[in-house]
C-alpha positions as CSV (number, residue, x, y, z in Angstrom):
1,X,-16.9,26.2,-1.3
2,X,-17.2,25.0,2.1
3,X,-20.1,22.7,1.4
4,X,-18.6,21.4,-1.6
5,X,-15.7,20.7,0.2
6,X,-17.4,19.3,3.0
7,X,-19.2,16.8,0.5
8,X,-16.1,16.0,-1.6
9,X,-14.5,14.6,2.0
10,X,-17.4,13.0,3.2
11,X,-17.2,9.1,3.9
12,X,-18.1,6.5,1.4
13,X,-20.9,4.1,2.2
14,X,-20.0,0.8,4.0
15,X,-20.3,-1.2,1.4
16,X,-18.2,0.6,-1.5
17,X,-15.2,0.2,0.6
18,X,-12.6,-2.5,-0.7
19,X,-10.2,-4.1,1.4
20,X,-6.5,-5.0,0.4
21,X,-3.9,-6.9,2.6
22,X,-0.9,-4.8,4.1
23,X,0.7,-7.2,6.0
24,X,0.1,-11.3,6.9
25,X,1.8,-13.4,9.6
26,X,1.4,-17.3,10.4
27,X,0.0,-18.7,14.2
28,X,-0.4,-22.4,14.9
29,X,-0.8,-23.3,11.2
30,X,-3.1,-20.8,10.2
31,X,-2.4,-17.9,7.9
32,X,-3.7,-14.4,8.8
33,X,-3.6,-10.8,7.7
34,X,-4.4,-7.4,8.4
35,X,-6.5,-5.6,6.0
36,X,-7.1,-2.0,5.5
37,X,-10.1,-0.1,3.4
38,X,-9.6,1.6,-0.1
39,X,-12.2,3.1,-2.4
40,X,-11.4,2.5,-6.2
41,X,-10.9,5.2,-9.0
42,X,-14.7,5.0,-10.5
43,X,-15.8,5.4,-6.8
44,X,-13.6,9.0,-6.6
45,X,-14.9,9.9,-9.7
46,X,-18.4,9.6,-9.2
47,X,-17.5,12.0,-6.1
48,X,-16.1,14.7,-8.3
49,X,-19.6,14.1,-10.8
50,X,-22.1,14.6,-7.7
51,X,-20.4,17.5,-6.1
52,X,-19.0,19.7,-9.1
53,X,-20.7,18.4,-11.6
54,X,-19.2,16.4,-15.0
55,X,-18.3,19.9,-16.6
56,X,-16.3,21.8,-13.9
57,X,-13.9,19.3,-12.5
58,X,-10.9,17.5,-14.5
59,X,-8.2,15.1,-14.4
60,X,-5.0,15.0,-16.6
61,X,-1.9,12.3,-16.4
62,X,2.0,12.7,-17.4
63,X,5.0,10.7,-17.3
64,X,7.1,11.1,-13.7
65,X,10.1,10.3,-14.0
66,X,10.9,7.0,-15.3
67,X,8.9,4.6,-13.9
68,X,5.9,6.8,-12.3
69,X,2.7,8.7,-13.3
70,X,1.5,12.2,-12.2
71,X,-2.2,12.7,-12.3
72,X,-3.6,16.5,-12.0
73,X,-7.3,17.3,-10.4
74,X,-8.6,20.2,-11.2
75,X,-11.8,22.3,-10.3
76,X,-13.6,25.0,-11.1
77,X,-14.6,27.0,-8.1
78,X,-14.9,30.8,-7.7
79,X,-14.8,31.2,-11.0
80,X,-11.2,29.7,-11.6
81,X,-9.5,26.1,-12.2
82,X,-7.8,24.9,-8.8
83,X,-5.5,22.0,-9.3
84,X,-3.9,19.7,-6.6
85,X,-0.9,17.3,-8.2
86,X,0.8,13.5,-7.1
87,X,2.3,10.4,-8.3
88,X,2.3,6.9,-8.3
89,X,4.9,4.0,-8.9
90,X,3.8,1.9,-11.8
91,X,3.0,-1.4,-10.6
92,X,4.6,-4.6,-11.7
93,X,1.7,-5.8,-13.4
94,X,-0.7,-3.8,-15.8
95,X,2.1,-0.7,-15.0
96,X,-0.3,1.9,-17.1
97,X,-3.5,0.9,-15.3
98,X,-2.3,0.7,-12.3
99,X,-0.1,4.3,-12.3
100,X,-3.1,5.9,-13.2
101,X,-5.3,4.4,-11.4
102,X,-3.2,5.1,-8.3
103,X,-2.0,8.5,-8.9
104,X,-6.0,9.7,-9.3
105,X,-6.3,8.3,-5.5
106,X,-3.4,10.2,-4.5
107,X,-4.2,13.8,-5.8
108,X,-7.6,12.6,-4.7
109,X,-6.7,12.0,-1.1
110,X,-5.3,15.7,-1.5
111,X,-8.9,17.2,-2.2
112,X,-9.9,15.4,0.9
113,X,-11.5,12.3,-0.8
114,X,-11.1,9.2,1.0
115,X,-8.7,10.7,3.5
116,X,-10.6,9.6,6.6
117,X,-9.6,6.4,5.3
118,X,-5.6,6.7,6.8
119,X,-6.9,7.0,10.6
120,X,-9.2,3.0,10.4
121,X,-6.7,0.8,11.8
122,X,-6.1,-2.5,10.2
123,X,-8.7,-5.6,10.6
124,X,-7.7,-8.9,11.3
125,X,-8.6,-11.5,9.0
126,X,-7.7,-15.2,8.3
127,X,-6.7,-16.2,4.7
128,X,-8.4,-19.5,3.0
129,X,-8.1,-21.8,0.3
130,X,-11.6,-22.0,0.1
131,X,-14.3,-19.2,-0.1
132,X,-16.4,-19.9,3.4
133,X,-19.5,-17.2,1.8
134,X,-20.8,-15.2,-1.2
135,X,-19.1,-11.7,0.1
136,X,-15.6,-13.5,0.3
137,X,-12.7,-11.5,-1.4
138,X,-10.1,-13.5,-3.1
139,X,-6.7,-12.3,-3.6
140,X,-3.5,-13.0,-4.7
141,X,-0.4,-13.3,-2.2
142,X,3.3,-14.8,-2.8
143,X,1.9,-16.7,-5.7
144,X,-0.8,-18.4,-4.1
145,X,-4.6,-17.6,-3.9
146,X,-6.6,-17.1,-0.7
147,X,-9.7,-16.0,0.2
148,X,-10.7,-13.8,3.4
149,X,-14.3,-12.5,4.8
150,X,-14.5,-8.9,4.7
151,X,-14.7,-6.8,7.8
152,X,-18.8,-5.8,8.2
153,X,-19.9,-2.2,9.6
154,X,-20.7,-3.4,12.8
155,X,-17.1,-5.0,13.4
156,X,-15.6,-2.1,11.8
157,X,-17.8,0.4,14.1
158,X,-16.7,-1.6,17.4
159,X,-13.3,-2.0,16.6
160,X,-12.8,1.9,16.0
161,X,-14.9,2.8,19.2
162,X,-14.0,0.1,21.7
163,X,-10.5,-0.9,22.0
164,X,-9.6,-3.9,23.5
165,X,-6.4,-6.1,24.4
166,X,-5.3,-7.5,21.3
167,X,-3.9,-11.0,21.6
168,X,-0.4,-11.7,21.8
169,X,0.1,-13.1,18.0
170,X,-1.8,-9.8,16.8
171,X,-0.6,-6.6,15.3
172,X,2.7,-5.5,17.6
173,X,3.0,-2.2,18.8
174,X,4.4,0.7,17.2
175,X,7.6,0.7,19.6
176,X,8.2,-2.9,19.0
177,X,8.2,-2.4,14.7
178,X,10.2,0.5,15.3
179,X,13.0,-1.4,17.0
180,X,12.8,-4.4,14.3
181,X,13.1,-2.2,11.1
182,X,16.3,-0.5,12.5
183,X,17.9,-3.7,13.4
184,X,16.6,-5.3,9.8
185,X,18.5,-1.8,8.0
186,X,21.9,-1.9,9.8
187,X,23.7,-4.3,7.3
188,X,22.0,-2.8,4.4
189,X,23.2,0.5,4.5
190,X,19.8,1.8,4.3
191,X,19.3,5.4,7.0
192,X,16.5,6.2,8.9
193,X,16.2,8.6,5.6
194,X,15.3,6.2,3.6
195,X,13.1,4.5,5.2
196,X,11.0,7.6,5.5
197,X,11.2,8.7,2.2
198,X,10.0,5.4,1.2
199,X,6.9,5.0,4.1
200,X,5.8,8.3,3.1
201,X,6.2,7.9,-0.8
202,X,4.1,4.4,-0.6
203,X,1.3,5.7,2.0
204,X,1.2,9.3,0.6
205,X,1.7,10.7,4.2
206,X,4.2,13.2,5.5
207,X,6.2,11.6,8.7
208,X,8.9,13.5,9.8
209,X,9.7,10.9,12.4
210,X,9.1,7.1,13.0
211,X,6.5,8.3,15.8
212,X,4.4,9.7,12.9
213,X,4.2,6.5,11.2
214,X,1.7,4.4,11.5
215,X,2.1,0.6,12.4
216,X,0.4,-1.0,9.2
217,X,2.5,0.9,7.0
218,X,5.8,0.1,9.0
219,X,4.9,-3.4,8.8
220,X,4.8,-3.3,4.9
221,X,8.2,-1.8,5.3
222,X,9.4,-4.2,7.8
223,X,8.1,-6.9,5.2
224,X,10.2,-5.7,2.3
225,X,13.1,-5.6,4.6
226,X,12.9,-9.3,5.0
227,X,12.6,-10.0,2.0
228,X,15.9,-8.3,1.2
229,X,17.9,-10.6,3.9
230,X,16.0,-13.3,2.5
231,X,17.2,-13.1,-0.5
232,X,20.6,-12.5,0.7
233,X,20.9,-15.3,3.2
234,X,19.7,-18.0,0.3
235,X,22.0,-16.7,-2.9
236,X,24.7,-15.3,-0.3
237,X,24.9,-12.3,-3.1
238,X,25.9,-8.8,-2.9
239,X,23.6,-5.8,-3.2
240,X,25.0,-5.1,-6.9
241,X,24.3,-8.7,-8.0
242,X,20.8,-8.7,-6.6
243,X,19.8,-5.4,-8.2
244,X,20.9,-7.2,-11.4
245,X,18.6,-10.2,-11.1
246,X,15.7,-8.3,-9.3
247,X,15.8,-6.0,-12.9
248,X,15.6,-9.2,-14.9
249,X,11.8,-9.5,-13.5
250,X,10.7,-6.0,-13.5
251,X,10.4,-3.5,-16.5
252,X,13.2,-0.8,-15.2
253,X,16.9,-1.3,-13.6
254,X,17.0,-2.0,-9.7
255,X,20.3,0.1,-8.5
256,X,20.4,-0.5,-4.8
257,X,18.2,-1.7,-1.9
258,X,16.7,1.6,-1.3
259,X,14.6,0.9,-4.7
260,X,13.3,-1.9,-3.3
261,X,11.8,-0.1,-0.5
262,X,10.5,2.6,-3.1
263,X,8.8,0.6,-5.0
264,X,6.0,-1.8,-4.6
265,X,8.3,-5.3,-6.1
266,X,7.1,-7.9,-3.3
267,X,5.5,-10.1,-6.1
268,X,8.9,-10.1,-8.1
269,X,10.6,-10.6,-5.2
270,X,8.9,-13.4,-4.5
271,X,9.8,-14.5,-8.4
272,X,13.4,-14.0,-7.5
273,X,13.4,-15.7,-4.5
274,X,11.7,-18.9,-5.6
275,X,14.2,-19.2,-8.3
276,X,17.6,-18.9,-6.2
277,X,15.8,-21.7,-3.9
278,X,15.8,-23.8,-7.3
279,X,19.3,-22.7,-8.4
280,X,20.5,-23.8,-4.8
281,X,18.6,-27.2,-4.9
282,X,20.0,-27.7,-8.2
């Protein structure tokens, strides 16, 4: 069992790694982000195929809840099924693809596969209208497409094993997002609670305390936050009426801020927000 399980957590190549945003800020004009590595749901199943085999592993999905997906990963080893359980969120877009498809790389994470993949820290990027080379990713972000150049192996490598002063418009410290998301959850009656329920629910971790968070993941928090006084500072609505018109975008009922830290909304958000600028204009 110990090989298997030493092959089941072993790292991907380089270059089956994806790369998706988790948070972006603005210098000087220019639009940057921080990117952090992902394998995809084919890539953890071809690791289950090569280490068990495709007859003594398995994977099974259910309903969670109301808007969510369980996935089950089960293997057969010393002569007996073994199964490991989580959930996802449904996305806003493709909701059944995307529950399953993110539930498998939660129980997977469980097994050990791809969990090496919480300790890289972020890489800097810049975002693009224009693709600047063949290996550029595009993606979508607040209703716009950009491109960005991928981290390669050797910057990867030399950021993990060579720190160095990061400049004063990069990544902020730990402390410092700390002491901006409890000033951002004050008026909303959001707790400390909350805010961990929701960091460890999105980033499948277990932090008992904001010193066990990590700053990437705060940062998506801290992001969301804004949102929600964004959206409060341009209709000058209360949380009920809010909830109401963020449910008109998403398949489900919003009932109170907390949900909007829950749940992965930013591109409805976004929605919502663009229309109350119109409505205010208008």
């Amino acid at each position: 069992m110990t090989n298997n399980m030493e092959s089941l957590q072993a790292e991907f190549p380089f270059e089956q790694l994806g790369w998706k945003i988790t948070h972006t800020f603005e210098s000087n004009g220019r639009f940057f982000a921080y990117v952090a590595p992902f394998v995809d749901a084919r890539a953890i199943q071809d690791r289950f195929d090569e280490v068990f085999g495709i007859d003594k592993w398995q994977v099974s999905y259910e309903k969670w809840g109301e808007k969510a997906t369980k996935c089950t990963i089960s293997v057969f080893l010393n002569e007996r099924w073994i199964s490991k359980e989580d959930g996802s969120e449904e996305s806003d877009y493709n909701a059944v693809k995307g529950g399953f498809s993110n539930s498998l790389k939660r129980a997977a994470v469980l097994w050990g596969v791809g969990r090496y993949l919480y300790n890289i820290k972020p890489h800097k990027v810049e975002l693009t209208t224009l693709s600047k080379g063949k290996n550029d990713i595009y993606v979508s972000y607040q209703k716009k497409g950009y491109y960005f150049t991928p981290p390669t192996m050797l910057q990867q490598k030399n950021k993990q094993g060579c720190p160095q002063k990061e400049p004063s418009n990069a990544q902020p410290s730990l402390g410092l997002l700390i002491q901006d998301m409890q000033q951002l959850v004050k008026p909303l009656g959001i707790t400390s609670r909350d805010v961990l329920l929701a960091y460890n629910h999105n980033h499948n971790a277990q932090a008992r305390t904001f010193e066990d968070t990590t700053t990437d993941g705060l940062g998506d928090i801290i992001t969301r936050l804004q949102l929600i006084h964004k959206s409060i500072s341009i209709s000058h609505g209360n949380e009920k009426q809010l909830n109401r018109w963020l449910s008109t975008y998403i398949s489900g009922d919003i009932t109170s801020f907390r949900e909007w830290l829950l749940h992965d909304h930013t591109e409805a958000i976004h929605q919502l927000i663009e229309q109350l600028k119109k409505q205010q204009s208008g």
